[in-house]
C-alpha positions in Angstrom: -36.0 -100.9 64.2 -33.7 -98.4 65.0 -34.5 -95.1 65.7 -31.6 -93.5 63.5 -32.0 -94.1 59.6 -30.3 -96.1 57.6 -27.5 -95.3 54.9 -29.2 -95.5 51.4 -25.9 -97.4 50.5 -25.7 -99.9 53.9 -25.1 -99.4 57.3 -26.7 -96.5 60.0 -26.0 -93.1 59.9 -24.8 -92.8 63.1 -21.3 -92.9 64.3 -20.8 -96.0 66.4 -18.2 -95.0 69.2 -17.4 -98.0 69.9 -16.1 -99.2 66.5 -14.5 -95.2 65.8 -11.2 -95.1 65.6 -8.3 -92.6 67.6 -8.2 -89.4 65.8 -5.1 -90.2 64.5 -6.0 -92.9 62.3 -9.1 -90.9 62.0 -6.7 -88.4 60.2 -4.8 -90.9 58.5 -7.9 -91.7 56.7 -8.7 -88.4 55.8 -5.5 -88.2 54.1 -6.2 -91.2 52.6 -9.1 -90.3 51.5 -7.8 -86.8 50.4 -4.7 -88.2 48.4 -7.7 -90.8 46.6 -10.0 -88.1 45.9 -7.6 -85.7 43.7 -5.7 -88.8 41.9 -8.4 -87.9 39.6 -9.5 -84.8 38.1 -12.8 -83.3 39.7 -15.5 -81.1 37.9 -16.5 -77.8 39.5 -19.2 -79.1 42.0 -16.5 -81.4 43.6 -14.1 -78.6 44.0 -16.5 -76.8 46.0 -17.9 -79.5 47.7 -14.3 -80.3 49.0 -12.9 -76.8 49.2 -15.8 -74.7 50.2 -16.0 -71.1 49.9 -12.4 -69.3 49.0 -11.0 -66.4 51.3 -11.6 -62.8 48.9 -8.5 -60.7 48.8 -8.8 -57.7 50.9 -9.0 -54.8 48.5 -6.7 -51.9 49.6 -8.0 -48.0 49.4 -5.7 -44.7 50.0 -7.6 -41.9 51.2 -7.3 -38.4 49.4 -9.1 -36.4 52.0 -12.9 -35.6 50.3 -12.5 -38.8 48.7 -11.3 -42.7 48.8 -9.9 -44.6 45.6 -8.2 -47.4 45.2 -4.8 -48.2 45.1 -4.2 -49.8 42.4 -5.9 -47.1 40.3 -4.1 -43.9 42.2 -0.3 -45.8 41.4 -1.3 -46.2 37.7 -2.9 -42.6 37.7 0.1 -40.9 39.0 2.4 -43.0 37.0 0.9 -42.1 33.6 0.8 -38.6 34.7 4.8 -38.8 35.3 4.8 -40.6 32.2 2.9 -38.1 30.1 5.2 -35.2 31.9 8.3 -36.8 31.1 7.7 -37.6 27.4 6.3 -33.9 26.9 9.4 -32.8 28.4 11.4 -34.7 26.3 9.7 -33.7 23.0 10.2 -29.9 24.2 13.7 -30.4 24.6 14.0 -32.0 21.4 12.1 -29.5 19.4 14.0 -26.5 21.2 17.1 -28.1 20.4 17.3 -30.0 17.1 18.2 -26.9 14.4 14.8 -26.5 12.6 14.7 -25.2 8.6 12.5 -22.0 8.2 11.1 -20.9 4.4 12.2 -17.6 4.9 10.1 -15.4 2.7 12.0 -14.2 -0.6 14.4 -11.2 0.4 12.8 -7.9 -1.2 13.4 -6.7 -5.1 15.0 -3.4 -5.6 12.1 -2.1 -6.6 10.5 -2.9 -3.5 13.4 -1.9 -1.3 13.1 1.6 -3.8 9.8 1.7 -2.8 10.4 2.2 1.1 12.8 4.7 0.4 11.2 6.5 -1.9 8.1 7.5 0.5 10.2 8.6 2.7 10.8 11.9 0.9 7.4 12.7 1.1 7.9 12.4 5.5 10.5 15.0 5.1 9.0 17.7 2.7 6.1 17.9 5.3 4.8 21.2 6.6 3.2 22.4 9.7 3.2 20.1 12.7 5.1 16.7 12.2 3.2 13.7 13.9 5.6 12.0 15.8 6.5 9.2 14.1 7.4 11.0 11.0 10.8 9.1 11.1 12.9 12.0 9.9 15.2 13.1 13.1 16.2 16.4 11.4 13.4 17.8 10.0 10.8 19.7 12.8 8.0 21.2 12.8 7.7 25.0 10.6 5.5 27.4 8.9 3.1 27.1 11.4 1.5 30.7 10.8 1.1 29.6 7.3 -2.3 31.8 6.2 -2.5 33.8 9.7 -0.5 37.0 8.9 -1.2 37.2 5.7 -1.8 40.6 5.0 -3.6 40.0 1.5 -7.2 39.6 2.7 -7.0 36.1 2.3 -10.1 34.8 3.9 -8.9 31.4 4.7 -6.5 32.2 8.1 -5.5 28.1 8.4 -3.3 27.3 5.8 -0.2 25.1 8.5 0.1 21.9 7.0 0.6 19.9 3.6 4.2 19.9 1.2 6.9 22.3 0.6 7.3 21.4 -3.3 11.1 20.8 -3.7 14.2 21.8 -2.3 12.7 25.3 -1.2 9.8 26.0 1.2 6.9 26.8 -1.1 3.3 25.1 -1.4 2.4 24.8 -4.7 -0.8 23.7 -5.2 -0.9 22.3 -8.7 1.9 20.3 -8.7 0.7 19.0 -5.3 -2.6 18.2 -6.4 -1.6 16.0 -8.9 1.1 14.3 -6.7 -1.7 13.2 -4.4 -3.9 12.5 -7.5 -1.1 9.5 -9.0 -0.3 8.4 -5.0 -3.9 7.5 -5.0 -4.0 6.2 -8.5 -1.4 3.7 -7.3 -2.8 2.6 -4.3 -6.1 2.2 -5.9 -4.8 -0.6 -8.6 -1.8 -1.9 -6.0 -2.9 -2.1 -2.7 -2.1 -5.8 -2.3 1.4 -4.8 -3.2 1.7 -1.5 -1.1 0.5 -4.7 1.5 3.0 -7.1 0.8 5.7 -4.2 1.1 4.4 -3.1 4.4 3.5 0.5 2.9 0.1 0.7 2.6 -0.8 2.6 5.9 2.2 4.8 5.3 0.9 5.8 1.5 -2.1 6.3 2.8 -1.1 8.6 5.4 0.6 10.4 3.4 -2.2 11.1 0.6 -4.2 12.0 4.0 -1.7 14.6 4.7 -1.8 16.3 1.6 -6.0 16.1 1.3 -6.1 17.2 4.8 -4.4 20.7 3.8 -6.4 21.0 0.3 -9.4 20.9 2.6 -8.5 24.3 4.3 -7.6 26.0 1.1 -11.8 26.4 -0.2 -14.5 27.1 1.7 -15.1 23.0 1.5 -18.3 22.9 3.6 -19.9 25.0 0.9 -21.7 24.0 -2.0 -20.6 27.0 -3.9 -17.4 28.9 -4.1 -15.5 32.0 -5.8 -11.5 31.8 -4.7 -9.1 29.4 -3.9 -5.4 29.1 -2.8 -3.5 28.3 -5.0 0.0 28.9 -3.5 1.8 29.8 0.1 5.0 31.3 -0.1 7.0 33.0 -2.7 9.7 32.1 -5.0 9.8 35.9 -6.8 13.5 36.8 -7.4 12.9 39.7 -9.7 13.5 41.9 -6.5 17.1 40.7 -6.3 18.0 39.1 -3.3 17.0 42.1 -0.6 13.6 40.6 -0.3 13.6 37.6 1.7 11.1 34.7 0.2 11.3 31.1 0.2 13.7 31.3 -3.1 16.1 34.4 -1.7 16.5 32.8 1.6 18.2 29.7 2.6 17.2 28.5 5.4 16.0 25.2 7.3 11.7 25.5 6.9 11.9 25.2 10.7 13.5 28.3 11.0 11.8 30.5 8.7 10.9 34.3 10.2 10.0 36.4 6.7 6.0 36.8 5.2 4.8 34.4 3.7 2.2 35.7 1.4 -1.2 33.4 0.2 -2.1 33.8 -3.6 -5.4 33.1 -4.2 -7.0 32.5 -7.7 -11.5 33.4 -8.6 -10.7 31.7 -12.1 -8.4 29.1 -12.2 -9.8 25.7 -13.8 -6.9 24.1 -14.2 -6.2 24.2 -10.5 -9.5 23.8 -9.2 -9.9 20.8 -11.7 -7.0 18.9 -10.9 -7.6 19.4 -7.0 -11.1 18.0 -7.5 -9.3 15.2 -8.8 -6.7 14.6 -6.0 -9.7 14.6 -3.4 -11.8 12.1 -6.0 -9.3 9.9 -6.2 -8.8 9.7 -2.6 -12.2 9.3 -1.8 -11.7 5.7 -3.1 -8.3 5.2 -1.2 -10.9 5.9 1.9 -13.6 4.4 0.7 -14.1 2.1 4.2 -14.0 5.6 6.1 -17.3 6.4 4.9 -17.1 9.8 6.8 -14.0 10.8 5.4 -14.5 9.9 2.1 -17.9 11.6 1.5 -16.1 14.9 2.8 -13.4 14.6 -0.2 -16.4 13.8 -2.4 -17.9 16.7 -1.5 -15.1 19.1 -1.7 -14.7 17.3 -5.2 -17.8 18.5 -6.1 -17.7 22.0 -5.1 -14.0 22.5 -6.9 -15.8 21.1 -10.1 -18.2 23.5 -10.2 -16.1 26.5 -9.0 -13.6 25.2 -11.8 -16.6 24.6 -14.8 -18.2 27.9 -13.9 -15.2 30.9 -13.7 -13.2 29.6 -16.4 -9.1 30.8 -16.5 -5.8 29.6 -15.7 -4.2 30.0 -12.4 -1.1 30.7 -13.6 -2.6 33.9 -15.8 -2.2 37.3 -15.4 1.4 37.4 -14.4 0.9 34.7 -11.2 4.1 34.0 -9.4 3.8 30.5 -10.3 3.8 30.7 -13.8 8.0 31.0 -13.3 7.8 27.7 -12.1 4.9 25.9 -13.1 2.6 27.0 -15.9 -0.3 25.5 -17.3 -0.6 25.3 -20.7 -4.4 24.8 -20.5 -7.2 23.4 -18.8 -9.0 20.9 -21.3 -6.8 18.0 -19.9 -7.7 18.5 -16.5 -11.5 18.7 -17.6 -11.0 15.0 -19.1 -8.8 14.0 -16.3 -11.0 15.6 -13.6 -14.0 13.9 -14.9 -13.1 10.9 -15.3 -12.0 11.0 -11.5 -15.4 12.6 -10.6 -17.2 9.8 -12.3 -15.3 7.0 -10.3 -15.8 8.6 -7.0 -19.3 9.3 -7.7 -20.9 7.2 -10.2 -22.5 9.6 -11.5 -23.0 9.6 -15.2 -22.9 13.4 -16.1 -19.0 13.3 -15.1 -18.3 10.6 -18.0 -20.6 12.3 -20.6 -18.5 15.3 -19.8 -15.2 13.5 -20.0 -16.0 11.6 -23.1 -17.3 14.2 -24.7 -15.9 14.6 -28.5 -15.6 18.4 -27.9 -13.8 18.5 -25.4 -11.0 15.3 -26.1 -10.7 18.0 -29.5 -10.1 20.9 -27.2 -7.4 18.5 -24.8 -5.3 17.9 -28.1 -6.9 14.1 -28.1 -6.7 14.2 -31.5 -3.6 15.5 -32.8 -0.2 14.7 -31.8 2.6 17.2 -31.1 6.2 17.1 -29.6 5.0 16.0 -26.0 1.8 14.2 -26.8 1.9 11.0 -25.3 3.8 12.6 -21.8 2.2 12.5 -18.6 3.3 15.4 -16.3 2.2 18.1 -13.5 0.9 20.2 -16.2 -0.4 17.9 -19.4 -2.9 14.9 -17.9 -4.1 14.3 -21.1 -2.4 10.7 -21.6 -3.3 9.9 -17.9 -7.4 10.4 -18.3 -6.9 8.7 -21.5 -5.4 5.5 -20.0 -7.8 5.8 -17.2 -11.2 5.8 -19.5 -9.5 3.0 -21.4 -10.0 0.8 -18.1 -13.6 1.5 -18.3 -13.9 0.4 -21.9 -11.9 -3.2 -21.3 -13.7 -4.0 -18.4 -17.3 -2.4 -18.4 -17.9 -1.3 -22.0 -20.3 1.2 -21.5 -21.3 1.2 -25.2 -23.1 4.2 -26.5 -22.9 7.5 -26.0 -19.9 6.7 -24.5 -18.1 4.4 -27.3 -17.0 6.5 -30.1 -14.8 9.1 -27.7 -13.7 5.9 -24.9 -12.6 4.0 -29.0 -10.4 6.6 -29.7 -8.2 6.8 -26.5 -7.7 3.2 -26.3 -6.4 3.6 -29.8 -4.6 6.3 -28.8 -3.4 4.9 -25.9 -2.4 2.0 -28.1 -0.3 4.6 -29.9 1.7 6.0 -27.2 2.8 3.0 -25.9 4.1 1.9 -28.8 5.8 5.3 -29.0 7.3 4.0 -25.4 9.2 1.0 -27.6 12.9 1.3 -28.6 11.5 0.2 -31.9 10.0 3.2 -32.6 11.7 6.7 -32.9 9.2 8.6 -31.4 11.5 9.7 -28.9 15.3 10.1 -29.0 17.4 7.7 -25.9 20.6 8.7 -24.5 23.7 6.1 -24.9 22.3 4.4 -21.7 19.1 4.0 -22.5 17.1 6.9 -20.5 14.0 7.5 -22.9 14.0 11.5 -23.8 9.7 12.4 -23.2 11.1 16.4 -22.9 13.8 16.0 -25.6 16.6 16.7 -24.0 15.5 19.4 -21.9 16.8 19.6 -17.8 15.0 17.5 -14.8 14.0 14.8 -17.4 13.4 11.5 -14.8 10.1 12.9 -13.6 8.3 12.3 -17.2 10.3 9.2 -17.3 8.6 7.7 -13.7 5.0 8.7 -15.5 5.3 6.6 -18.2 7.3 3.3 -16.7 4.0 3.9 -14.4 1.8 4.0 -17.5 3.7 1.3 -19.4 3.3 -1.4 -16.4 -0.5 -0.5 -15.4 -1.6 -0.9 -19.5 -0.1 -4.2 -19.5 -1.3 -5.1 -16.3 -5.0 -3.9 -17.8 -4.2 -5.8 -20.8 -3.4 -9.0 -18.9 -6.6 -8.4 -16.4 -8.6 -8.3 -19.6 -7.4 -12.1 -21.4 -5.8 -10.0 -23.9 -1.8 -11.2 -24.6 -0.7 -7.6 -26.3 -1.4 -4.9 -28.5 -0.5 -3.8 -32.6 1.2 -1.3 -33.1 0.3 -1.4 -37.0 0.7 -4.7 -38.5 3.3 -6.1 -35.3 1.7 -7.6 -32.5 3.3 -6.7 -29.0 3.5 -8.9 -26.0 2.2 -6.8 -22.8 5.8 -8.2 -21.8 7.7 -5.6 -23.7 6.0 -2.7 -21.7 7.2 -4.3 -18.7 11.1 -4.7 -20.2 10.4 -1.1 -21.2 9.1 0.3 -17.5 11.9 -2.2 -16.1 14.8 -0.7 -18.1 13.7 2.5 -17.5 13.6 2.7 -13.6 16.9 0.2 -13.6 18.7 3.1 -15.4 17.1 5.9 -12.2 18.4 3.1 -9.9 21.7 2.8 -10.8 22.1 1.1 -14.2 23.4 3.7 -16.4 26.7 5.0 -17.5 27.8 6.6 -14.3 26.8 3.7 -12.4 24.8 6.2 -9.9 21.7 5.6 -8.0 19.7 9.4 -9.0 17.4 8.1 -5.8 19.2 9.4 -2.5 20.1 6.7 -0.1 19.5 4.2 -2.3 22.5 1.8 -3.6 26.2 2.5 -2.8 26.6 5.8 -5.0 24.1 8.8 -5.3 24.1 12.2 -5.1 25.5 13.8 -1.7 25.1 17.4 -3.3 21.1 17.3 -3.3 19.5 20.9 -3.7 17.6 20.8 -0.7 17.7 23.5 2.3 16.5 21.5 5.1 18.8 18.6 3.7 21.9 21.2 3.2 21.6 22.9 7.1 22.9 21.0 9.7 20.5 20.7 12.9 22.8 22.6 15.4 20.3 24.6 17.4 21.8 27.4 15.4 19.2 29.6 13.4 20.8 30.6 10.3 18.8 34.0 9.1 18.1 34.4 5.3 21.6 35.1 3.9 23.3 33.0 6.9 22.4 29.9 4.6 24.5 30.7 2.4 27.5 29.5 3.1 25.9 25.8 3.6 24.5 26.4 0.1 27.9 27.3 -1.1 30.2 24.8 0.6 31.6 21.6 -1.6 31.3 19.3 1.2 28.1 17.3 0.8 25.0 17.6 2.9 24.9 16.5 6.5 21.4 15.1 6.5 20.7 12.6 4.0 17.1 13.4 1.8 16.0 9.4 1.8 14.1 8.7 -1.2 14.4 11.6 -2.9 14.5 11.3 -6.6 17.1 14.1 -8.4 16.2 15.9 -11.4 18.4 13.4 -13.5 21.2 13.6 -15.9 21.5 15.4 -19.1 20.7 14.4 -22.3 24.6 12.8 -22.9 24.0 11.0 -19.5 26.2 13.9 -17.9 25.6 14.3 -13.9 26.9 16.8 -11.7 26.5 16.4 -8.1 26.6 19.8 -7.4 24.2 21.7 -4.8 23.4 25.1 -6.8 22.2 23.2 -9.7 19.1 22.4 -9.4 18.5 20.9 -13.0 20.8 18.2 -11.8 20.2 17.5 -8.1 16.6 19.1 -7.0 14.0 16.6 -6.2 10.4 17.5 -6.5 6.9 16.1 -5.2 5.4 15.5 -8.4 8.7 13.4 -9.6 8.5 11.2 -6.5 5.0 10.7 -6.6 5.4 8.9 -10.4 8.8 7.0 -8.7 6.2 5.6 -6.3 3.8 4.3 -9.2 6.1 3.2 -11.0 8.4 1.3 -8.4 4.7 -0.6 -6.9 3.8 -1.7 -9.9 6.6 -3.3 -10.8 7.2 -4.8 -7.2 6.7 -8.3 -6.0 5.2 -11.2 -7.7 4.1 -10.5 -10.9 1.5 -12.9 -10.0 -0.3 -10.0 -8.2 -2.9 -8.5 -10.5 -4.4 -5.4 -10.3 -7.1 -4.7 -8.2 -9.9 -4.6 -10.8 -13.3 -3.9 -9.0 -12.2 -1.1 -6.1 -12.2 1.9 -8.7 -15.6 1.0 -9.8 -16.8 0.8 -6.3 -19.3 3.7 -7.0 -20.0 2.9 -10.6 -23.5 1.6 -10.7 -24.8 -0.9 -13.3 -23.8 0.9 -16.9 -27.1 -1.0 -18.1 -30.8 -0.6 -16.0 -31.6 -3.9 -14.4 -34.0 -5.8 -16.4 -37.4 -6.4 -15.3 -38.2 -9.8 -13.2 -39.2 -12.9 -16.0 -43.2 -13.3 -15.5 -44.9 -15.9 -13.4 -44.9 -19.6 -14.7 -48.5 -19.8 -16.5 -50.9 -22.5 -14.6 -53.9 -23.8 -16.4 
C-alpha cells in the first residue's frame, strides 16, 4: 500500500515528478482551466475559493492638528459650508437690492397734525426754569423770584414755575386750574390716541408742570389750611400806565425787572374747588406713580376742605382778577369738584355731595338761562353733568344716587341737542361757527368745550351699545355730534369764510399779528424796559417769533377777523382756550375705531354694591 492516500475520486495525492509537466504547460493548463472555470457562472463560495481574500482600499485621513478626520468627510464639510456662504450671500444681495413695498402707516389727519401743534403753546407760556427740551428757541427762562420779594406777607416764598395766562405775564390760578383739570380729562378717556399721536408723555408733562406749581401755592403737606394763592402778577391799569405791571409793561417775561405782587384768597371756594379738581383729575393721569399721585390726592383733599369750610368767591371784594376773570359762583365747582374727588378717591361722601339735589338746584341744574349748556373757565356746570352721566351708563349706582345722576343725563341729553343746527338754541354765523356767548368777543374758546363735549357723549353713547339719543320725539345718531364737533373745529382750522387757520402755524394762512409779548419781542440780547416794548407792540410788521399752536380769540360774530396786534379780542390766545382745542382735537383724531378708555377713571371707584356673602357648603347626608 502506499504510504500517501489516495484521491477519493482515483489516483494518489501526490505529485508524481516524473509524469509533471514543464511549468509552461503547467501554466497552459491553468489557463485552461481558468478560461473553463468562468465559461459558467459561479456562486459566491466559488468566487472566493478562486479569488481569495480582496485587497481593502486604503482609507485616507487629513490631520487638523487636535484631531484626524477623514477626507472624504472634511471636502464635503468645507464644500457645504462654501455652499451655504455663497447662497446666503446671494439671498442678501437680492433682498438688499430688489425694491421692496412697505405699508407705510396712514399719513396723519388734521386733527392730529392740530394736535401736535396745539401743545406746543402750552411749552411756550411756561414760567420759571424751562427744562431743556422745551423746544421753543425764543422763549427762556423768567420770573424766577416769583413769591420771594413779595412784600405782602405772603407766607408761601416759592411761587417760580407754572403758566403765564395769555399774551401777558400773569398766573392766574382759576383759569389755570381748570386748564389742567380738561388736559387731564382728555388724557384720561384718550390715552391710546395721545399714544398713537406720539403726545402722551408730552401732555402729561405738561399737566405735571402746571400741578407741580399748584403744589407750592397751599401749605399742601397740611391737612388743614386758611389762604391760598390765587394769582402772581398784576394786570391793574387803573393807575394809568406809570405803574409798571404785567399789563402796563411790554416786555419779553424773560426780561421782566418790576414787583410782582402775590394775591392770596382765606375764602375763595370757587378757586380752591376747581384746583382740588385739577390735582384729582391728575391723580388718575398718574395713577402708576403711586407716590405722585397720592400727593395730588392729598392736596385734593385739603383744597376741598379749605374750599367747603370758608365759603366766598376769590374774585370778591374788589380782587384784581375779577377785571379779567370773575366767577359767577361756586355751586358748579362744588358739583364739578366732587365728582372729581369721588374718581380720585372712591370715596362715597364726594358723590353724595355732588349728586346731591340741593346743591345741582343751587348750580342752576335745573333751570336754563342764556349760557346754560356752555362749558367755560368760570361755569363747569355742563362739564360735572356730562362727567356723572358716565357713571350712570356704565356703573348705575342706583339709589341715593339715581334721581339727581337721572336728571343730568337728561339734561345732558338736552344740551346736545341744543349743539344741533336743528335747533335754535344758539344763533351760527354765515360760516357755521356756533355762537355759545352770543356774539360776544374771544368766542372759539366755548366753541373747543363743546366740540370736546359733543365727541366724548357720543363716544359714551357708543361705549354703552346705545346708537343715539331723542331729542323729543326725533331719534339722533351719536353720528351727528361728531359732524357737529367736526364742522366746528374744521371752521377754527381753516374752513370758514376767510379761509384762515385761527390756530398759529397751522395751514398756509393764520394770524401773524398774535397779541403775545414774548411772541411780539425779537430775541436780540436787547432788554427792552417797560415802555421800550412798545414800539414792537405798535409796529404793523408781524411778529418775529411764531406762537405754535396757539389758538386766537376768533372772529366776530359776522365772521369778521382782524389780524391786528393791539386787539386782543381778535388775536390773544389763552390757556384755558387751548386746553379745550386739545380735547377736542384728540378726540376726534385717528381711527374712530379707538374707543374711549372706559375703566381707568373708575380705577379708585370700589364696588357700588357690597360683595355678597360666599353660597353655603354643599349639604352631605
Amino acid at each position: 500500500m502506499s504510504m500517501y492516500g489516495r484521491d477519493p475520486w482515483g489516483g494518489p495525492l501526490e505529485i508524481n515528478t516524473a509524469d509533471s509537466a514543464t511549468d509552461d504547460d503547467r501554466s497552459r493548463n491553468l489557463n485552461d482551466f481558468d478560461r473553463a472555470a468562468l465559461s459558467r457562472p459561479l456562486d459566491e463560495t466559488q468566487q472566493s475559493w478562486l479569488l481569495g481574500p480582496g485587497e481593502e482600499k486604503k482609507k485616507k485621513y487629513v490631520d487638523l492638528g487636535c484631531i484626524s478626520v477623514s477626507r472624504k468627510i472634511f471636502v464635503w464639510t468645507v464644500g457645504l459650508i462654501f455652499a451655504a456662504g455663497f447662497i446666503a450671500g446671494f439671498t442678501t444681495l437680492i433682498v438688499k437690492t430688489v425694491p421692496r413695498h412697505h405699508k407705510h402707516p396712514p399719513p396723519a389727519d388734521n386733527y392730529t397734525l392740530a394736535l401736535q401743534k396745539a401743545l406746543m403753546f402750552f411749552n411756550a407760556q411756561k414760567s420759571g426754569r424751562l427744562p431743556k427740551h422745551n423746544n421753543v428757541s425764543w422763549r427762556g427762562n423768567s420770573c424766577l423770584n416769583d413769591g420771594k420779594s413779595d412784600k405782602s406777607g405772603a407766607v408761601l416764598k416759592d411761587l417760580v414755575g407754572g403758566y403765564y395766562d395769555a399774551g401777558d405775564a400773569i398766573k392766574f390760578h382759576f383759569p389755570k386750574a381748570f386748564a389742567m383739570t380738561m388736559l387731564s380729562w382728555s388724557v384720561i378717556e384718550y390715552s391710546a390716541k395721545y399714544e398713537a399721536a406720539g403726545e402722551l408723555n408730552h401732555v402729561k408733562e405738561i399737566i405735571k408742570w402746571g400741578t407741580d406749581y399748584f403744589l407750592k401755592t397751599f401749605n399742601s403737606t397740611a391737612d388743614t389750611i386758611s389762604q391760598i394763592v390765587a394769582q402772581v402778577g398784576s394786570g391793574d391799569t387803573s393807575g394809568g400806565t406809570n405803574d409798571p405791571n404785567d399789563h402796563t409793561c411790554w416786555m419779553r417775561p424773560e426780561d421782566i425787572d418790576y414787583p410782582r405782587p402775590v394775591t392770596e384768597c382765606s375764602s375763595c371756594s370757587d378757586l380752591a374747588a376747581e384746583m382740588a379738581a385739577a390735582l384729582a383729575s391728575a391723580s388718575i393721569v398718574f395713577k402708576d406713580n403711586k407716590v405722585y399721585s397720592k400727593k395730588l390726592v392729598h392736596g385734593a383733599a385739603t383744597l376741598w376742605k379749605f374750599a367747603r369750610d370758608q365759603r366766598g368767591s376769590y374774585s370778591a371784594g374788589g380782587a384784581d382778577a375779577a377785571n379779567f376773570y370773575n366767577s359767577s359762583m361756586y355751586w358748579d365747582e362744588f358739583v364739578w369738584g366732587g365728582a372729581w374727588m369721588y374718581y380720585a378717591t372712591g370715596n362715597q361722601s364726594y358723590l353724595y355731595l355732588a349728586s346731591h339735589p340741593k346743591l345741582a338746584k343751587h348750580a342752576g341744574a335745573f333751570w336754563g338761562g342764556p349760557d346754560y349748556g356752555v362749558l367755560s373757565w368760570d361755569n363747569k356746570l355742563t362739564g360735572a353733568q356730562v362727567l356723572l352721566t358716565r357713571l350712570r351708563l356704565f356703573l348705575s349706582p342706583g339709589y341715593p344716587y339715581e334721581e339727581t345722576l337721572k336728571t343730568f343725563h337728561n339734561q345732558t341729553s338736552i344740551i346736545m341737542c341744543s349743539y344741533l343746527p336743528y335747533f335754535n338754541s344758539f344763533n351760527r354765523t354765515r360760516g357755521g361757527l356756533i355762537q355759545l356767548n352770543h356774539g360776544r368777543p374771544q368766542p372759539l374758546q366755548y366753541v373747543v368745550n363743546a366740540a370736546f363735549l359733543a365727541t366724548l357723549y357720543s363716544d359714551y353713547l357708543d361705549a354703552a351699545d346705545t346708537p343715539g339719543w331723542y331729542c323729543g320725539p326725533n331719534f339722533y345718531s351719536t353720528n351727528e355730534l361728531r359732524k357737529f364737533a367736526e364742522t366746528q373745529i374744521d371752521y377754527i382750522l381753516g374752513k370758514n369764510p376767510r379761509k384762515m387757520s385761527y390756530v398759529v402755524g397751522f395751514g398756509n394762512h393764520y394770524p401773524k399779528h398774535v397779541h403775545h409779548r414774548g411772541a411780539s419781542i425779537p430775541k436780540n440780547k436787547v432788554k427792552y424796559n417797560c415802555k421800550g416794548g412798545y414800539k414792537w407792540r405798535d409796529s404793523k410788521k408781524p411778529n418775529p417769533h411764531t406762537i405754535v399752536g396757539a389758538m386766537v380769540a376768533g372772529p366776530d360774530k359776522r365772521d369778521g377777523f382782524h389780524d391786528v396786534r393791539m386787539n386782543y379780542n381778535y388775536t390773544e390766545p389763552t390757556i384755558a382756550g387751548n386746553a379745550g382745542l386739545v380735547a377736542a382735537l384728540v378726540a376726534l383724531s385717528g381711527e374712530r375705531t379707538t374707543k374711549i378708555d372706559k375703566n381707568t377713571i373708575f380705577s379708585a371707584v370700589p364696588p357700588m354694591f357690597p360683595t355678597p356673602p360666599p353660597p353655603p357648603a354643599p349639604w352631605k347626608p
